[in-house]
C-alpha positions in Angstrom: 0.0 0.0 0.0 3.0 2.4 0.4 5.7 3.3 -1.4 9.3 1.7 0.3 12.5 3.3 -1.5 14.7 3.5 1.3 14.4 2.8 4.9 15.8 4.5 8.1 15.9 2.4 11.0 16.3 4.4 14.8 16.8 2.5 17.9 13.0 1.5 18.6 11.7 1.9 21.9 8.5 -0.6 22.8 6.8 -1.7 19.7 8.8 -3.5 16.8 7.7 -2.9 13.4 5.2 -4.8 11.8 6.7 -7.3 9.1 7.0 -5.8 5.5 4.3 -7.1 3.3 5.0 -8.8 0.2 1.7 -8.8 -2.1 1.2 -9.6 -5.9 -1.4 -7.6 -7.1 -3.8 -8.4 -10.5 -2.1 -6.7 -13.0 0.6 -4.3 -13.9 1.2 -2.0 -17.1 3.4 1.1 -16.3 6.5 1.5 -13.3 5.3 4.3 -10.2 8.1 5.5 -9.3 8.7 4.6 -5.4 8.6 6.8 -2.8 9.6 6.8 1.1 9.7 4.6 4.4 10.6 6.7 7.9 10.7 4.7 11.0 10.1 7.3 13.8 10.5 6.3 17.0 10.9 7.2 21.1 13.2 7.5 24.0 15.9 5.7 23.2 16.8 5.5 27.7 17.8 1.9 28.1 16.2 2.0 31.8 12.9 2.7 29.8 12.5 -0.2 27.7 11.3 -2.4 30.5 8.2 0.4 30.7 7.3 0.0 26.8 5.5 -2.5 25.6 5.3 -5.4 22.4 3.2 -4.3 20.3 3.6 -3.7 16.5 4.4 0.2 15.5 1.5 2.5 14.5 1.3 2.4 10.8 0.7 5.8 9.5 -0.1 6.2 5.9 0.3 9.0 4.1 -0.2 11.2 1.1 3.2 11.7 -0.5 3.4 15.3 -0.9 2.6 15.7 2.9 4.5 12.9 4.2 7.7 15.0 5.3 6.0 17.2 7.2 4.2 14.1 9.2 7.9 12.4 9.3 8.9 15.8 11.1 6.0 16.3 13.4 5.9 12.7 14.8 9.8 12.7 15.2 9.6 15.7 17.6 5.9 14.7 19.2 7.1 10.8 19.9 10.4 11.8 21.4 10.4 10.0 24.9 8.0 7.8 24.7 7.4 4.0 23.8 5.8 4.9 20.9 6.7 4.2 17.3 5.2 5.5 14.4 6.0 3.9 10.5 5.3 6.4 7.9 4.9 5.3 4.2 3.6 7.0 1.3 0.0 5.8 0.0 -1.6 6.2 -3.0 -5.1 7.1 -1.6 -7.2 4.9 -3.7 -4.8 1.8 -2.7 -6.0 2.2 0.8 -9.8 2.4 0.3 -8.9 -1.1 -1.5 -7.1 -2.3 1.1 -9.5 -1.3 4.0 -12.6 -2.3 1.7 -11.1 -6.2 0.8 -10.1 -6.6 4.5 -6.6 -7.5 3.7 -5.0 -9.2 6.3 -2.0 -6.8 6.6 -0.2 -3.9 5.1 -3.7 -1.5 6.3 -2.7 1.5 8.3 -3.5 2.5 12.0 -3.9 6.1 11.3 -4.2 7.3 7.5 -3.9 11.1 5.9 -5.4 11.1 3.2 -5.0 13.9 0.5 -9.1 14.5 0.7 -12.1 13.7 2.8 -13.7 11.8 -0.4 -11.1 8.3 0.2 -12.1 7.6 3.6 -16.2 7.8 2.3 -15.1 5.4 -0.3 -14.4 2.6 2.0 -16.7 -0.2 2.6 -17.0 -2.5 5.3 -13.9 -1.1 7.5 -13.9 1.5 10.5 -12.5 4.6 9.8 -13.2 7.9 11.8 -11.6 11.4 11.0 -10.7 12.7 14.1 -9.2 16.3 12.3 -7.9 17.6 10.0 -3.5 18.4 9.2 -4.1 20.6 6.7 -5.6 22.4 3.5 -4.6 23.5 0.2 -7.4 24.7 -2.5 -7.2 23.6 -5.8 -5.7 26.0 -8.4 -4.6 25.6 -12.3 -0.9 26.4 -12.5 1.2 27.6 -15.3 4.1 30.2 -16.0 3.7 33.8 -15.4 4.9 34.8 -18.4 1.8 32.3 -19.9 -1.1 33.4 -17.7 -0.3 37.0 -18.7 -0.3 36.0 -22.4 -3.6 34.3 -21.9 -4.9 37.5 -20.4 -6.0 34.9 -17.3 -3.7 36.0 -14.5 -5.8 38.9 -13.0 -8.5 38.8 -12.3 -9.1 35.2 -13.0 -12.2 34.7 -14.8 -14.1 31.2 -14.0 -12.8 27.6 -14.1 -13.9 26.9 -17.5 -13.2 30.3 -19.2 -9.5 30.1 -18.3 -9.8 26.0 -19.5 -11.2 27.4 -23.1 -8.8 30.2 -23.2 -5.9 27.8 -22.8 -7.2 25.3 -25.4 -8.5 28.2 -27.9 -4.5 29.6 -27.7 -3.2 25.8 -27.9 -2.0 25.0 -24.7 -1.9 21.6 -23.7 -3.7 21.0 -20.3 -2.6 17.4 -19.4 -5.0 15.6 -17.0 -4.1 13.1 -14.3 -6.0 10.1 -13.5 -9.6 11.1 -13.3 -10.4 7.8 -11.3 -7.8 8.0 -8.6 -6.6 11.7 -8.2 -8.3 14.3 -6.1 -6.9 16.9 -7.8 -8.2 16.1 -11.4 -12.0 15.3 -9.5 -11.9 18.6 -7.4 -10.9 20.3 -10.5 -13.3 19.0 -12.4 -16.0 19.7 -9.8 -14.4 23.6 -9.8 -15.5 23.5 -13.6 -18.9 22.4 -13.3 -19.8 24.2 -10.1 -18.5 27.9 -11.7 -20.0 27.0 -15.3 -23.1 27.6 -17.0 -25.0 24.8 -14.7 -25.0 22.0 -17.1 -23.5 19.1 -16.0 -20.3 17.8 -18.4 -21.6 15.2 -20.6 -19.9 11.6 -21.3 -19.1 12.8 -24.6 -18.0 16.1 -23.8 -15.4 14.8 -20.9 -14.0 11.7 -23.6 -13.0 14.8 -26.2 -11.4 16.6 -23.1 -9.5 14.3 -22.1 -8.5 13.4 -26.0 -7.4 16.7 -26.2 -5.6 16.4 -23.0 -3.2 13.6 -24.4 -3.0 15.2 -28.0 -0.6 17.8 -26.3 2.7 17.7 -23.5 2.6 15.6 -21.0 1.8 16.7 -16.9 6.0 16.6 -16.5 6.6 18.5 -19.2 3.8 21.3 -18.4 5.3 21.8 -14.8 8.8 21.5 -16.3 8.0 24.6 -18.4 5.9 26.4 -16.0 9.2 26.6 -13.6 11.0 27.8 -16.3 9.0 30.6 -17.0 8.3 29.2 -20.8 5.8 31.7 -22.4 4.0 28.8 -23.9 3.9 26.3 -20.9 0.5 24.7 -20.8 -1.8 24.8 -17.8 -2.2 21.3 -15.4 -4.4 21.4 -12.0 -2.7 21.3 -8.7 -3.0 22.9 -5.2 -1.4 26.1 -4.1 0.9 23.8 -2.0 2.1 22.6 -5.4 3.0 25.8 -6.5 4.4 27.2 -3.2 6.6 23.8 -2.7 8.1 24.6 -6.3 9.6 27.8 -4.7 10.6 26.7 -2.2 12.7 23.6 -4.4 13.9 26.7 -5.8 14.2 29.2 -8.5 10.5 29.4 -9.8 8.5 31.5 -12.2 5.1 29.5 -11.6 1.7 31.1 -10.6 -1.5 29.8 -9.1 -4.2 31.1 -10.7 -7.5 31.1 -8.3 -11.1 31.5 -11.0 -13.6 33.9 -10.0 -16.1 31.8 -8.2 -14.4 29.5 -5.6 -12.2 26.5 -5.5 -12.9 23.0 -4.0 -9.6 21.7 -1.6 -7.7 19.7 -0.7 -8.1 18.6 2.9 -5.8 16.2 4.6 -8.1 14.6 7.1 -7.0 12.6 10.0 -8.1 9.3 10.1 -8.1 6.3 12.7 -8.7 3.4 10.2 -9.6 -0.2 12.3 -10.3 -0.6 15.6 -7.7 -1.1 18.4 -8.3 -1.5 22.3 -6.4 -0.9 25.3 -2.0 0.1 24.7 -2.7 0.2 20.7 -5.5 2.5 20.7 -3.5 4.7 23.2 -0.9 4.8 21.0 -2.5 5.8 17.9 -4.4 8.6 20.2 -0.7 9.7 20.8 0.3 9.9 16.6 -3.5 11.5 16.1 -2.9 14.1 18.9 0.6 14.7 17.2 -0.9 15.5 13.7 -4.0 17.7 15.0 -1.8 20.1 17.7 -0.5 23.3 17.1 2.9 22.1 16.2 1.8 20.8 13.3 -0.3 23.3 12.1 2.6 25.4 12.2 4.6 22.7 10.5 2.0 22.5 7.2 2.1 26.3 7.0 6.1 26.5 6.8 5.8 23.6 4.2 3.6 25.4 2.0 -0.2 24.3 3.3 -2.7 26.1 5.0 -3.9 24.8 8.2 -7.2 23.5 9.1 -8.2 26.5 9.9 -7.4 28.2 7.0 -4.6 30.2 7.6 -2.2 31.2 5.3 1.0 29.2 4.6 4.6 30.8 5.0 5.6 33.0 2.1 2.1 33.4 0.3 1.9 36.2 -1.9 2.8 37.5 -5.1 7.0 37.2 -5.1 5.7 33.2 -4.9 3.0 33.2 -7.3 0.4 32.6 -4.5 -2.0 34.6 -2.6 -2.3 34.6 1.2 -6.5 35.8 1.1 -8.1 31.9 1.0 -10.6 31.7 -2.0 -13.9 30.6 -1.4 -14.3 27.0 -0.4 -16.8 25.1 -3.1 -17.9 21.6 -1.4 -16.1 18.3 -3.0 -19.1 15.9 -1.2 -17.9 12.4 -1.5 -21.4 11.7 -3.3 -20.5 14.1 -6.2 -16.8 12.4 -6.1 -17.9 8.7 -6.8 -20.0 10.5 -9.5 -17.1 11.5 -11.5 -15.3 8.6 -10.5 -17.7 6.4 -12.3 -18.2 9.1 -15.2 -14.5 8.9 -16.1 -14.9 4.8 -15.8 -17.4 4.9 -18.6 -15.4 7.0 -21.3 -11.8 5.8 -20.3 -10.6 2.7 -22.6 -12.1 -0.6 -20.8 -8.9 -2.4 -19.9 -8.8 -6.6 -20.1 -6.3 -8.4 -17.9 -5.0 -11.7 -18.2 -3.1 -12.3 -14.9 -1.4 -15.2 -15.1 0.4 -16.5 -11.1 3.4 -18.4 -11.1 1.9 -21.3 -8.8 5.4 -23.7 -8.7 6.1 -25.0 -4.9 9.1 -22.3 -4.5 5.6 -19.6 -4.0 6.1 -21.7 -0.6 8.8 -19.8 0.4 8.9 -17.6 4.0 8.5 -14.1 2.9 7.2 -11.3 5.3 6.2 -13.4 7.6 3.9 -15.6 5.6 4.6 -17.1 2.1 4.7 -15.9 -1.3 1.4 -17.0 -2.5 -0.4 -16.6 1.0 0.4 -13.0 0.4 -0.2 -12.7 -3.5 -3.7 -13.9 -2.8 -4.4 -11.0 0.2 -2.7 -8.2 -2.1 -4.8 -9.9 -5.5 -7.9 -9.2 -3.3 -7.1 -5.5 -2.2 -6.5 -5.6 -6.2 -9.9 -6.7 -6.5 -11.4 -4.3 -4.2 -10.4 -1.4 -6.3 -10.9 -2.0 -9.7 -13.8 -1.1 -11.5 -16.8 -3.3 -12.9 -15.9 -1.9 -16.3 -12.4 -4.3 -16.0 -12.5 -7.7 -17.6 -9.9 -9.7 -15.6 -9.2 -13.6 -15.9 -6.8 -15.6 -13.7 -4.3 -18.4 -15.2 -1.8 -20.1 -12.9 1.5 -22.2 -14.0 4.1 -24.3 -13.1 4.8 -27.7 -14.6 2.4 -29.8 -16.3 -0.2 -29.1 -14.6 -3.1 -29.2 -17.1 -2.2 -33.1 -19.0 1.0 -32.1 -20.7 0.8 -27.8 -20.4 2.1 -25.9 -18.0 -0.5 -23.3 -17.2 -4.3 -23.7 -16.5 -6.8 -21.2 -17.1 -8.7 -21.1 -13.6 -10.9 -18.1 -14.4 -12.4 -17.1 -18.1 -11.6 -13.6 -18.9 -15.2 -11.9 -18.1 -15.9 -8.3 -16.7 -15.9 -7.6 -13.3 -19.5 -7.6 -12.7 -20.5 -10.3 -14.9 -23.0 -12.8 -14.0 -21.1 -16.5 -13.0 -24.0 -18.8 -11.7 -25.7 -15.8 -10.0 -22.4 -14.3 -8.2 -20.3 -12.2 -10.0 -16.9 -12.5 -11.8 -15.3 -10.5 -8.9 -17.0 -13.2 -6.7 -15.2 -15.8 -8.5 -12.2 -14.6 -9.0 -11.9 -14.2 -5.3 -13.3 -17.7 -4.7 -10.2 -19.0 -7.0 -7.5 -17.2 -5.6 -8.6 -18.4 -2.3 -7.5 -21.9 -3.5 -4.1 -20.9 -5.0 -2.5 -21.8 -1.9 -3.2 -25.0 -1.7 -2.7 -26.2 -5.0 1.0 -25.5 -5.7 2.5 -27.5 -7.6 6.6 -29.4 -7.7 8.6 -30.4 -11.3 9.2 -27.1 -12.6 8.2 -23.9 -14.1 6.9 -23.6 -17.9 7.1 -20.0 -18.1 8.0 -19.7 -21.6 5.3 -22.2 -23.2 3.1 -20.0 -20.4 3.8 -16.8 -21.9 3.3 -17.5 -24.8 -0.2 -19.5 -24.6 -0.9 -16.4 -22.6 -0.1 -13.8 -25.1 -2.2 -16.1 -27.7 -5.6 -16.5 -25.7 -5.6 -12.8 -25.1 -5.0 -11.9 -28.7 -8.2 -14.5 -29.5 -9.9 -12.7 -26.8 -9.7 -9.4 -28.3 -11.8 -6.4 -28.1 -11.8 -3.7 -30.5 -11.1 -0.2 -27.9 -10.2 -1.7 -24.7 -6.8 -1.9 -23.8 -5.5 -5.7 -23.5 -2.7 -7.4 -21.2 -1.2 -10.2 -19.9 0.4 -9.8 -16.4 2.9 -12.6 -15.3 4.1 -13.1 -12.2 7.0 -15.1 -10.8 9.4 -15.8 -8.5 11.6 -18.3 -10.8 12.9 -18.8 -14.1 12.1 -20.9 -16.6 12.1 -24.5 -15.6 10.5 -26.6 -18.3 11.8 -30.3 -20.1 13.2 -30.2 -23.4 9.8 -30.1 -25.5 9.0 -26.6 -24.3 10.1 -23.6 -26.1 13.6 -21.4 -26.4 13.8 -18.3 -24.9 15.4 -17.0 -28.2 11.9 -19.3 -30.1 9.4 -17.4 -27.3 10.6 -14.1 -28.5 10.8 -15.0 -32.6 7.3 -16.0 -32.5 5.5 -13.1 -30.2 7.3 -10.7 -32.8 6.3 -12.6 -35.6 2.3 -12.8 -34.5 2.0 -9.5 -33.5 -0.8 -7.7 -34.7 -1.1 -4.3 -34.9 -5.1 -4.7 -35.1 -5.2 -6.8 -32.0 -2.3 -5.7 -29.7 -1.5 -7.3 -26.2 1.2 -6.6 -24.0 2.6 -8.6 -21.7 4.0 -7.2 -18.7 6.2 -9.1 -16.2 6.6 -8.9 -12.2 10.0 -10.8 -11.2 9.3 -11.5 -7.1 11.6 -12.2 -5.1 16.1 -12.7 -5.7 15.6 -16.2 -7.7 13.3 -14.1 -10.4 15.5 -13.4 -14.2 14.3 -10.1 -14.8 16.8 -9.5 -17.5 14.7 -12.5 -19.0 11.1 -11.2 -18.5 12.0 -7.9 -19.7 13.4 -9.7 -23.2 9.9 -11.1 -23.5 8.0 -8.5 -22.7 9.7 -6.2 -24.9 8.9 -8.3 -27.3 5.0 -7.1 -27.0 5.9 -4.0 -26.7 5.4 -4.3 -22.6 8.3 -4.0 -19.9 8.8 -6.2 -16.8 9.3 -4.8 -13.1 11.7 -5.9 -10.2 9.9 -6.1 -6.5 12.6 -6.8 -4.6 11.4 -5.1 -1.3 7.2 -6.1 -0.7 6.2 -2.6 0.2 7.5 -1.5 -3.0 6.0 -4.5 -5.1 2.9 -3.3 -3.5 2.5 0.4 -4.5 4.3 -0.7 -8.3 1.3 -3.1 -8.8 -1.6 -1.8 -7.6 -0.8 2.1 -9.1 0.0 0.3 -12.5 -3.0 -1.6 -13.2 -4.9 1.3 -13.5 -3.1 2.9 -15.9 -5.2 2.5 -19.5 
């Protein structure tokens, strides 16, 4: 659920840290970059060690952009006590999926969010806000030097006068992903809240966001709005964004606020679960940290307002901000799943073929369970968040294990919310991966004959405008007898049978320090895909679950 680049360890007082959490998710087609582990911890008094208790350390997630200043607040706030607190990066929409599936591990104890509209998402889990760390409202950012051009810098007119401006002068106005970033949906919600009143049509939002890919891409639009580039492109963001930027350094960008109002960003503070006795006590203690006074001011010096509103450090013009607070528009959670689902129906329907390595070395210890024990808990937090418009099937392989082939299909390739003898697709899916444990099985791995089968079935399963894949997973090389293909032959023939008309990628996850990556990513270049190391389990974690929603 979070992202693991490097780890810190202190000297721990009380509770160790949970173990790490190694998950294989459904599917994978891009790399997220990874992101940050801090363990924070107390005292470090020997004659107080006896005092602390056993318990695991309260797991704080986080949104990323916020994360240092909760790394900096709980390191001052924990100081002498037993308490330790183990902050990771989340992606937001990874942790309603999480919390919603029920996974076993890897869930946080407390959870900032980057808005109020995750935590309303979740569905059969206990989560409470207690407060709030901070606020940032929701702005479109460029270059001076552009804003003035587009005549849009001040006054700002209205959300979508300044959008048609910016496409009528060819600017590109790259959007993020409109099903899992509270930016893009609070922006959106800006536009049709401050518009003429008529609600943004399926077909109106699939041309936007066409026209949103025709042009530079979200790095390249805040690339050029730092440099001052009189063309740079608009992208939506928080004032936070824009302050942080100077604060990185030499920056010519501007917020601009529209007539009107904008919706925020508000970093609520949430106890997620329910603990009892030393464990609830101890996630009072991080909660109490992020709502106090300290870290209020803490937000403000990082560029954030605090809940109550108050300026952050260094707003005004020299840093393209404004300290005034524009007028808060509501971003109801109600209206959020709305555009959620909206942007579900227009994107490309995506079609996954996960295929799970299912030889007996997904027995090995990992994280305190086993490989495949914990590749069927992350598959289900997988589950949890993808939409009904997916179409996912499930293969597993290993070594004859289907008469003389390798791989067996255990689930047909059906949408999510399909009818399967009056369940649902989801319902089986979860039913089968259930049973993955207990079905491993010894000779070998036929990963190459499995790719390739793979690639084939998806390629017969083909639908014109969705976006097809096959995701393979394993923690081995290939392992087959003599009668099973070359790596060289695997590689021929996917270049030889692709067609343009029908294309498939297949897109490999090595787990674990037996995995060839250097062989999956030969074959899955071959498609056109890429293959993916997960070395550490937090990190295979945030890389799988982020990448299978990219269409």
């Amino acid at each position: 659920m979070g992202r693991h680049a490097t780890t810190t360890t202190t000297t721990r007082r009380g509770w160790p840290p949970p173990p790490l959490v190694l998950i294989a998710a459904l599917a994978v087609v891009a790399l997220v970059a990874g992101g940050l582990v801090w363990w924070l911890a107390g005292s470090d008094d020997d004659g107080n060690a006896a005092a602390c208790g056993d318990d695991a350390a309260v797991r704080v997630a986080v949104a990323p952009e916020i994360a240092p200043v909760v790394q900096e607040v709980l390191a001052d706030a924990l100081s002498g006590d037993c308490v330790t607190a183990d902050v990771v990066e989340a992606d937001s929409l990874q942790t309603v999926a999480a919390l919603t599936a029920g996974a076993d591990s890897g869930v946080p104890d407390v959870w900032v969010p980057d808005s109020s509209i995750w935590p309303a998402q979740v569905e059969g889990a206990s989560v409470e806000q207690a407060g709030t760390l901070a606020i940032s409202p929701l702005v479109l950012a460029t270059s001076r030097a552009s804003a003035e051009d587009l005549g849009v810098l001040a006054p700002t007119p209205v959300w979508l006068d300044v959008v048609i401006a910016a496409l009528t002068a060819g600017r590109s106005m790259p959007t993020a992903d409109l099903t899992g970033s509270a930016r893009q949906i609070g922006v959106s919600l800006s536009v049709e809240a401050t518009g003429n009143g008529v609600a943004i049509s399926d077909e109106e939002l699939a041309a936007s966001l066409g026209l949103s890919r025709s042009g530079a891409t979200l790095d390249e639009v805040r690339s050029a709005s730092v440099a001052g580039n009189a063309d740079a492109g608009l992208w939506a963001g928080t004032e936070q964004d824009v302050l942080a930027s100077y604060l990185a350094g030499d920056s010519q960008m501007v917020a601009l606020y529209p007539e009107g109002g904008s919706t925020y960003l508000d970093y609520p503070v949430v106890r997620a679960g329910e603990p009892d006795g030393d464990r609830r006590a101890a996630v009072d203690t991080v909660v109490a940290a992020l709502t106090s006074d300290d870290a209020a001011a803490a937000v403000r010096a990082a560029g954030f307002r605090d809940a109550d509103g108050n300026a952050p450090d260094g707003a005004g013009p020299d840093t393209g901000t404004q300290p005034e607070a524009p007028e808060r528009l509501p971003m109801e959670p109600d209206a959020a799943t709305a555009a959620i689902e909206q942007a579900n129906r227009v994107l490309a329907p995506s079609r996954l073929l996960t295929v799970i390595d299912t030889s007996t070395s997904m027995e090995a210890t990992a994280a305190g369970g086993t490989r495949i024990s914990l590749a069927v808990d992350a598959a289900r937090t997988a589950l949890a968040g993808l939409p009904d418009e997916y179409s996912v099937g499930l293969w597993t392989f290993a070594y004859r294990v289907d008469g003389d082939r390798d791989y067996a299909e255990r689930v047909p390739l059906r949408a999510l919310d399909a009818d399967v003898d009056g369940s649902t697709q989801r319902a089986a899916l979860a039913a089968q991966l259930q049973t993955l444990s207990g079905s491993l099985t010894s000779g070998g791995t036929g990963l190459y004959d499995t790719a390739l089968a793979a690639v084939r079935a998806a390629r017969e399963l083909y639908q014109e405008g969705a976006v097809s894949s096959v995701v393979l997973l394993t923690d081995g090389t290939n392992d087959d007898d003599a009668g099973g293909i070359s790596l060289q032959g695997l590689i021929d023939t996917l270049r030889s049978e692709a067609d343009p008309d029908r294309p498939v990628q297949l897109v490999g996850v090595a787990l674990g320090p037996e995995a060839d990556l250097e062989e999956l990513q030969q074959i899955a270049a071959a498609t056109g895909g890429t293959a993916y190391s997960a070395q550490d389990p937090d990190d295979l974690q945030a890389v799988l679950f982020d990448a299978i929603r990219e269409r």
